[in-house]
C-alpha positions as CSV (number, residue, x, y, z in Angstrom):
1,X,0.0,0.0,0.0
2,X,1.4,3.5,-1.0
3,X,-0.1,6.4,0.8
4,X,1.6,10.3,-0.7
5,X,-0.2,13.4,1.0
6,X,1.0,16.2,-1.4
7,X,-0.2,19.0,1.1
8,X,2.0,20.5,4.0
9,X,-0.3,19.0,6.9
10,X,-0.2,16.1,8.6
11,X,-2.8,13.7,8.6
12,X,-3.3,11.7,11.5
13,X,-5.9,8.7,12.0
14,X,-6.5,8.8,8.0
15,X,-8.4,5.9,7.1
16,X,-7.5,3.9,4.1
17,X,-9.3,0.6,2.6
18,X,-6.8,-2.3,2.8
19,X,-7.1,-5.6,0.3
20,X,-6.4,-8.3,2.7
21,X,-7.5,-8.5,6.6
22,X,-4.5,-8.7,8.9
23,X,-1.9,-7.0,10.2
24,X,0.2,-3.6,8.1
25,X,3.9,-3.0,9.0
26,X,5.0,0.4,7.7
27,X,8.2,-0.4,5.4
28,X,9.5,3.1,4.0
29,X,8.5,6.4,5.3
30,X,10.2,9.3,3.7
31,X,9.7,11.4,6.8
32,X,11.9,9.6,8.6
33,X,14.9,11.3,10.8
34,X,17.3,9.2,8.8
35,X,16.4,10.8,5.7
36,X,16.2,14.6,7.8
37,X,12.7,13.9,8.4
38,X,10.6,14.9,11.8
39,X,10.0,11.4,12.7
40,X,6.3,10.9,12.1
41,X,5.9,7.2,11.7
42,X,3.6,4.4,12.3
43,X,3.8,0.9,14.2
44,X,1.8,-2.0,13.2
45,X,-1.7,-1.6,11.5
46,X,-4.4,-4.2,12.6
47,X,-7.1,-4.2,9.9
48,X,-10.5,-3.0,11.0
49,X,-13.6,-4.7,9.2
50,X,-14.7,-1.5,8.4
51,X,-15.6,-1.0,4.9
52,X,-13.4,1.8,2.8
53,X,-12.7,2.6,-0.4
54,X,-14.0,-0.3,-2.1
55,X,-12.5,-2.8,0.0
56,X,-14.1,-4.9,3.3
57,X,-11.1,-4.1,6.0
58,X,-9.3,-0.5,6.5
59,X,-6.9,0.7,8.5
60,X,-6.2,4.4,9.9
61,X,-2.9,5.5,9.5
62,X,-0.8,8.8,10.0
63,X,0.7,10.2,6.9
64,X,3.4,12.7,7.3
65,X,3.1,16.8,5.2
66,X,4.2,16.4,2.0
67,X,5.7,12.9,2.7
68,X,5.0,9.2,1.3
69,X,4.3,6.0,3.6
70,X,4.4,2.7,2.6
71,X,3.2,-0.5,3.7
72,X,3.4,-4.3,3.4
């Protein structure tokens, strides 16, 4: 799952629709310190069955101002 929020404010508890049920493990997150970010970041997702964006399970996620998150 890629996730890019193209505006300069964060967005906290955004809910996205997820394909599978299960658990998300953030894998790249270009606002990380290592790459002179502020550190935003996000543990493990557990899916919610809560319908979204076409798909049966979601998951709320915090997406970092202008930055990119990625998931697996």
């Amino acid at each position: 799952i890629i996730v890019c929020n193209f505006t300069p404010i964060p967005r906290e508890k955004y809910r996205i629709g997820v394909p599978r049920a299960g658990q998300y493990k953030e894998i790249f997150n270009s606002d990380a310190k290592k790459y002179g970010g502020s550190g935003m970041s996000n543990t493990m997702r557990k899916t919610a069955k809560k319908p979204w964006h076409g798909h049966n399970n979601s998951i709320e996620i915090s997406i970092p101002p202008l930055g990119m998150v990625i998931f697996h």
